[in-house]
N, C-alpha and C positions, 0 to 999 in steps of 0.2 A: 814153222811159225803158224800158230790159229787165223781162225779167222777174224777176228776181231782185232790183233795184232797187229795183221798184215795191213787190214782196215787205218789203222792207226798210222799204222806209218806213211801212207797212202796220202791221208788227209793231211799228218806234217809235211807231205813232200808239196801238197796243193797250195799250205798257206805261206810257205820259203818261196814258192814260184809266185804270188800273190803280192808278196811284199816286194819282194825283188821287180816287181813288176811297176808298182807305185814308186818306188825308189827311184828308177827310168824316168817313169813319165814326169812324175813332176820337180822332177831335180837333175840327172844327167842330161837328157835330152834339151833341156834349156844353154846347156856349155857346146853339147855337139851341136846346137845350130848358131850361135850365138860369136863360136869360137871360128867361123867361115867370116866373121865380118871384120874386116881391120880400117885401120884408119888409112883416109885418100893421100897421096903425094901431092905438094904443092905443084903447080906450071904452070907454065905463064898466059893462060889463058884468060885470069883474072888480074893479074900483077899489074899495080895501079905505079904508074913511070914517077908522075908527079910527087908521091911520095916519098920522104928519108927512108929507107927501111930500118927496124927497130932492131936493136943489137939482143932485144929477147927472145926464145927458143920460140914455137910456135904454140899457139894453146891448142889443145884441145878441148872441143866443147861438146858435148853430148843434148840434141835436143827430141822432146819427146810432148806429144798433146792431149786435151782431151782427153784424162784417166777415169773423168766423171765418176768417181767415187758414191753409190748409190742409199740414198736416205731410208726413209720409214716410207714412202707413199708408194714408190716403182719399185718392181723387181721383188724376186720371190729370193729366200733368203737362201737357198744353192747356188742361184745366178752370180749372189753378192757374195758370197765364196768363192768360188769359185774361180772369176773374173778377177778381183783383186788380187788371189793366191797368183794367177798367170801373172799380173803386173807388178805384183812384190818379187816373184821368182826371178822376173826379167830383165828388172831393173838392174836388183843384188847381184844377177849372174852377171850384166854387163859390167857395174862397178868393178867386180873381181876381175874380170878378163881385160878390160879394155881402160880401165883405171884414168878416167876425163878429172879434168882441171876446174870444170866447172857442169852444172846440169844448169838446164833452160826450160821451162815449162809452160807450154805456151797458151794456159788460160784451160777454162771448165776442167778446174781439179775436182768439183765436187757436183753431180748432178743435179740434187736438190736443195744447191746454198740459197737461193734467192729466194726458199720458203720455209727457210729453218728458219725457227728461234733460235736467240740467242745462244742457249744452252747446247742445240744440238750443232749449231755451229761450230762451237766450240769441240764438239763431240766429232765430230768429221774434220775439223785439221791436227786435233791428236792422233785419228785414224791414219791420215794424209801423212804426218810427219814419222809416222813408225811404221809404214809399210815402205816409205821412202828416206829411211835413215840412211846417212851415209859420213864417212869420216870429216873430221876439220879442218884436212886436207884438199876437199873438194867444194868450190862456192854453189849455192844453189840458189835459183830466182824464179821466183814466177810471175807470168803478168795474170789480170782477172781477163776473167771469160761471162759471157751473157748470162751462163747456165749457176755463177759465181756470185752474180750479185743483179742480174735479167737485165734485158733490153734496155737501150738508153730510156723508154717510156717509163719502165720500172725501176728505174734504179734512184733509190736514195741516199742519201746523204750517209745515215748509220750504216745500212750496206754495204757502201763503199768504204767506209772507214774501218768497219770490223776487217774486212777482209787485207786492207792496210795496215792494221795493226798487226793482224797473224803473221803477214808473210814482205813486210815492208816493202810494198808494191802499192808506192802514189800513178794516179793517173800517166807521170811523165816521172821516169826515172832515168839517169844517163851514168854508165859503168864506164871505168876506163881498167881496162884489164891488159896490162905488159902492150901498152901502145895502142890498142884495138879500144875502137868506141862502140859501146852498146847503147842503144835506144830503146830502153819499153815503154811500150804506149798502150794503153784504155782503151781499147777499141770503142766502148760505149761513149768515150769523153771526145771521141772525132766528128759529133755530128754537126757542129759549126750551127746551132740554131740559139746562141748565146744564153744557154741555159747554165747554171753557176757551175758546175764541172768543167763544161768543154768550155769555157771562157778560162778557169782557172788553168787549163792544159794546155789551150791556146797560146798563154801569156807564157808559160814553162816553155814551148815549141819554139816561141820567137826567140827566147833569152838563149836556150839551148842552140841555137841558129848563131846568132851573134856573137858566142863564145868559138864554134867552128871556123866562124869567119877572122874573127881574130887570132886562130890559132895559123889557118892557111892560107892571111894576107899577112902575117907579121911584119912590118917594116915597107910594106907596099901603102901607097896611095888610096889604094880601094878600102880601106877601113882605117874611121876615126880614130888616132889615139884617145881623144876624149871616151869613145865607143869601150874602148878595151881599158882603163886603168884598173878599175876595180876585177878584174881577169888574168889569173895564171896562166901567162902563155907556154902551151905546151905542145909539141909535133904534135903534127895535124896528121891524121888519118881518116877515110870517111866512116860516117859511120854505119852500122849496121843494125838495122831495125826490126825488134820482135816486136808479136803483139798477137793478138787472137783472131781478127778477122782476117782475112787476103786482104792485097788491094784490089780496088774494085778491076772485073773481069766480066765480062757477058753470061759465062758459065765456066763449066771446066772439058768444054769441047775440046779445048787445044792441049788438055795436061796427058801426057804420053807413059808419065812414069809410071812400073807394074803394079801399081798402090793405085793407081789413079779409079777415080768413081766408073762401074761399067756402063753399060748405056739400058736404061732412057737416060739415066738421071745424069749422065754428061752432057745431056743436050737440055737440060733443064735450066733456063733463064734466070739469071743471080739476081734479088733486090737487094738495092742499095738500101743501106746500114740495118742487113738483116743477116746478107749470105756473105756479104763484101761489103768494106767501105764503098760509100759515095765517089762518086769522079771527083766531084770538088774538093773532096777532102785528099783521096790518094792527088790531085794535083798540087794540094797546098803542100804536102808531106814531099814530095818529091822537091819542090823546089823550096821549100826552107830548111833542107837535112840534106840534099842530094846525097840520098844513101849509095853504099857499095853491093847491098846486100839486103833483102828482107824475108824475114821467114816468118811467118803465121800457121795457124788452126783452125779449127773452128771446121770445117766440112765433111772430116772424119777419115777424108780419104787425099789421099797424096798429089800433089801437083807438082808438075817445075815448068817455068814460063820465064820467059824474058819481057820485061815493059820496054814499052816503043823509043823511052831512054837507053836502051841496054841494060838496067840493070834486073836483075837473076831475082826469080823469089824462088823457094822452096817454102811449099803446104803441107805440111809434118801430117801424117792418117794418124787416126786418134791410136793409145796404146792400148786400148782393150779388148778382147775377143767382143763384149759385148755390141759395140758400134763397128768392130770390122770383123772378116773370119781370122785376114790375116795381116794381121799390125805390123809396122814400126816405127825405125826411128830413123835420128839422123847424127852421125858424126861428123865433124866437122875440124879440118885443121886452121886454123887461122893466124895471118900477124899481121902487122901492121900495114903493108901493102897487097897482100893476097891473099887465097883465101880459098879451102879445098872442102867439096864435101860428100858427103859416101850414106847415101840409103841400106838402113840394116833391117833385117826380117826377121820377124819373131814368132817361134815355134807356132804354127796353124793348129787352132783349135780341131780343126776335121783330124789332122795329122795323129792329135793326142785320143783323140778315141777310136780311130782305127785300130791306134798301136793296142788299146786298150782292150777292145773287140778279139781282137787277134791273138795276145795274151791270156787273157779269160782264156778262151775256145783250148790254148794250147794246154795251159795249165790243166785243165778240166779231162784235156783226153788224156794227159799224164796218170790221170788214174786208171788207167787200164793199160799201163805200161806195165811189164812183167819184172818181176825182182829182178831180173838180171840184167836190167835196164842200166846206163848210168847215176841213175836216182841210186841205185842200193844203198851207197854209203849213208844216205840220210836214213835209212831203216835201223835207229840203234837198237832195237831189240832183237834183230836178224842179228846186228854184231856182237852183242852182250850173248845169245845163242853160241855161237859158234864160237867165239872163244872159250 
């Protein structure tokens, strides 16, 4: 063989290890970490006595935050490749491997909604809706996030309603999925300063209250038949509450989970209705819902805490390489009385360029591998030769 031949083959053998290499990292390697995660087993840790239990299977829910989907002002346009490729691959590979009942998303789908136009609004949940497509099979919801439609201070009327229209997410929504009740809630609409949103969500909170109560005194003295006529009475289960803020919390000094914020900024002081709902408000929410369960976003990074009720929140870290190194998610088993849930990890960005570093360097020294290497067989013109 010449040298220019041998050259040849050399270099095909460089860009087979090359491609083969991208093939890995951004598509296998998402199932081999992905495929470690399985759904939790129910027990009776959370199994609520008072309960009917419901004669339906259990659901699976899949929840996930924070993908902040990146506009025209931040971020350089590799990051926003980049970033989004890691959250469409992760998602997709989840759907395929672990195949949930429903997806949850828990607020700041889009980073710079609250200063789009119109147009590009719309241009960022076409993005939003196709990197997170998923069959008919599977229900999907999200609530808004600060970053969605900004602060209770910023938030208007049209704001709020675009992002209502795209993804049917009012201030107060309430799902009733195979016995299990779901609550999403506005994080910006809880500030109780009777501004027309949180009055409009208020009024949705009480009626939503008085419908639980009716469901869980049925035939009891503690709630008016007048109360209840216009109400389908249906087994009661409590419910369970998404939304995008925590409830309000000091910081996240006490959050132990491997996701959780490292330190200073675990010991970094939470303001109310900025980092966390208000006390007043998580007070109001606990005792007109007495949830089983609540899971929020919003800090980027993972918690789990019990309120001085007992009841459990899980803080979902955001799913992007961008706001963590290493994301995830959460699945969750649930029915009607109980209620299981399992933190999942999602391939670390350091991970993928090590592999990457490492690959290069290998492939690279492959060219000073000697034909008699196992490469040969890719040299066809040594083969076309010798035959």
């Amino acid at each position: 063989m010449g040298f220019r031949q041998m050259w040849h083959a050399k270099l095909l053998r460089l860009l087979v290890l090359l491609v083969l290499l991208v093939i890995y990292c951004e598509f296998l390697h998402y199932y081999i970490v992905l495929i470690f995660c399985t759904w939790p087993a129910l027990d009776s840790q959370f199994k609520d006595i008072f309960v009917t239990q419901s004669s339906h299977k259990p659901l699976k829910a899949m929840f996930i935050a924070d993908t902040h989907l990146l506009g025209s002002r931040d971020g350089h346009w590799f990051d926003k490749l980049r970033r989004e490729w890691q959250m469409q691959r992760t998602f997709q590979t989840s759907l395929s491997i672990h195949s949930p009942d429903v997806v949850f998303v828990l607020g700041d789908l889009f980073d710079e909604g609250k200063w789009s136009s119109d147009k590009e609004f719309q241009y960022h949940v076409d993005r939003f809706k196709k990197m997170f497509h998923h069959s008919k099979d599977i229900s999907f919801y999200a609530v808004v996030g600060n970053h969605d439609i900004g602060f209770h201070y910023d938030v208007t009327i049209e704001k709020h309603e675009r992002f209502q229209k795209a993804f049917d997410a009012p201030s107060v929504k309430v799902l009733r999925i195979r016995d299990s009740v779901f609550v999403l809630l506005n994080s910006m609409a809880m500030q109780n300063d009777g501004c027309t949103l949180c009055s409009e969500a208020l009024r949705k909170i009480y009626k939503v209250s008085q419908t639980l109560k009716c469901w869980q005194f049925q035939g009891y003295e503690q709630v008016s038949k007048e109360n209840c006529k216009n109400i389908e009475i249906l087994p009661y289960s409590r419910p369970i509450i998404l939304q995008h803020f925590p409830m309000y919390r000091p910081s996240d000094f006490n959050c132990t989970t491997p996701d959780a914020a490292p330190e200073p900024l675990k010991s970094i002081s939470f303001q109310e209705n900025f980092d966390c709902l208000s006390q007043s408000s998580s007070k109001q929410i606990f005792k007109l819902l007495n949830p089983r369960l609540i899971m929020s976003g919003h800090t980027h990074h993972g918690c789990y805490r019990v309120h001085s009720d007992g009841t459990p929140e899980w803080t979902v870290a955001s799913f992007s390489w961008r706001n963590k190194k290493a994301p995830t998610f959460l699945l969750a088993l649930i029915t009607s009385d109980n209620f299981a849930v399992h933190q999942c990890a999602i391939p670390k960005e350091t991970t993928v360029i090590y592999m990457y570093i490492l690959g290069s360097f290998l492939a690279l020294f492959s060219l000073f591998l000697p034909r008699t290497s196992i490469w040969r067989p890719l040299s066809w013109t040594s083969v076309n030769k010798d035959s």
